[in-house]
C-alpha angles and dihedrals in degrees: 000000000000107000109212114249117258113252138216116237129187109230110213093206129197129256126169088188132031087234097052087071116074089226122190115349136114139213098049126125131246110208109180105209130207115245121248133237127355136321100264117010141104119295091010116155113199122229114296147204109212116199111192120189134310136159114293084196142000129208119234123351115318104192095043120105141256139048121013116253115186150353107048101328083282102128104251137089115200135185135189088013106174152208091209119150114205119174125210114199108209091201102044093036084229137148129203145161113242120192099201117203117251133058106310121215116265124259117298155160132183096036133125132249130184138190114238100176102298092342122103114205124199134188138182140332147141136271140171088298097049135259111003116242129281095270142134120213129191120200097210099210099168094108137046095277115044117234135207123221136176113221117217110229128193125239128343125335147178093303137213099324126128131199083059123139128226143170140153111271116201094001085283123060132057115218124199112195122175134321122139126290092213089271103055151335120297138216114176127127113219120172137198133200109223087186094052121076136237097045113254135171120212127197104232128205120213129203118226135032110327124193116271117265098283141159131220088027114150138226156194135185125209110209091238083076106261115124118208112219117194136181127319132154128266138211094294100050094262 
C-alpha cells in the first residue's frame, strides 16, 4: 500500500563549545563513515557524519555571469575556505571539531570526499589561491585520533579541477567524473582501483551518451557498480 512521505526534521545537535559546530559555509562535503569495531567492546566508534572544509564567506556574487575574477579564472571568488575537520557523532547527536595528526590538505571548497571503509578520500578543489593541486588526500579514521595521509598515486590523472563528482563504485573504484578545470566544464570518466597498488588513475571511455561537460552535478553509487548522475550546469550556465 501507500508508503508515508519522508519528512524533514530539524536536529537540535549538541556542542559543548561554538567551535566545535562547523556554522555557515558552503561548499564543504559531508562523508558519512562506518563505525568501527563492535557494539560494545573496547576501542569501539559509533557511526559518523565528517564535514571537511568549505568557504565561511565569498566575495561578490559567485553564481552571476561574465568575466572571470580570481582564483584561477575559475568563476568563483572564495574567502575564508577551510581545512577544517568537524565530526558528527549519529548515536550521541553531537558535534565537535577534530584536528587529526598528519599534513592536512590545504583550504578548499568545491571539492569531492568519499568514504572508502573508515577512510575518507578528497580530491580537489579550489581555495583563495586558486585550484587546489593534483592530489589526492586520505582521513584515516580507524583508530581514536584521527591521521592524514597523501597517497602517492602513479601517471597522469584528472588533474587540478573542482565542482567534480566522485564516489566509490563497486566498493572498489573511485570514479571522478567533470567539474571545471578553472577554464571550462568537463566531462571526462577516470577511474582508480583502490584494491590495486601501486595507485593509478585510467581515463576511461565510456560507450553511449554521456552527459554534456558540466560542473556541480551530483551523484550516487549503488554497490552493484551504476553509478546515478544528476543535474549540474554547463557551459552556459544551464
Amino acid at each position: 500500500g501507500p508508503r508515508c512521505a519522508p519528512m524533514y526534521n530539524v536536529v537540535n545537535a549538541v556542542m559543548e563549545k561554538k567551535e566545535d559546530g562547523p556554522g555557515p559555509r558552503c561548499g564543504h562535503t559531508l562523508t558519512a563513515v562506518t563505525a568501527v569495531g563492535e557494539e560494545g567492546s573496547p576501542g569501539y566508534i559509533g557511526a559518523r557524519m565528517i564535514l571537511f572544509g568549505g568557504a565561511t564567506a565569498l566575495e561578490g556574487n559567485s553564481g552571476g555571469t561574465g568575466t572571470p575574477t580570481s582564483a584561477g579564472s575559475a568563476g568563483i571568488r572564495l574567502a575564508g575556505a577551510t581545512a577544517d575537520v568537524h565530526c558528527y557523532d549519529v548515536s550521541t547527536n553531537k558535534w565537535s571539531r577534530i584536528t587529526p595528526i598528519g599534513e592536512p590538505p590545504t583550504p578548499r571548497a568545491a571539492h569531492v570526499a568519499t568514504a572508502v571503509g573508515t577512510m575518507v578520500v578528497i580530491q580537489g578543489g579550489i581555495g583563495p589561491a586558486g585550484l587546489s593541486a593534483e592530489d589526492l588526500h586520505v582521513l584515516d579514521l580507524t583508530q581514536q585520533r584521527p591521521r592524514w595521509h597523501r597517497v602517492v598515486v602513479q601517471g597522469p590523472g584528472p588533474g587540478p579541477r573542482y565542482g567534480h563528482v566522485m564516489a566509490l563504485v563497486g566498493q572498489r573504484y573511485l570514479m571522478a567524473i567533470g567539474g571545471n578545470d578553472g577554464k571550462r566544464p568537463l566531462a571526462d570518466v577516470w577511474a582508480l582501483d583502490t584494491a590495486a597498488k601501486p595507485y593509478e588513475w585510467r581515463k576511461l571511455e565510456p560507450e553511449g551518451e554521456g552527459p554534456p561537460p558540466c560542473m556541480y552535478a551530483t551523484a550516487s553509487a549503488r554497490s552493484d557498480g551504476l553509478l546515478l548522475l544528476c543535474g549540474g550546469r554547463d557551459a552556459n550556465s544551464v
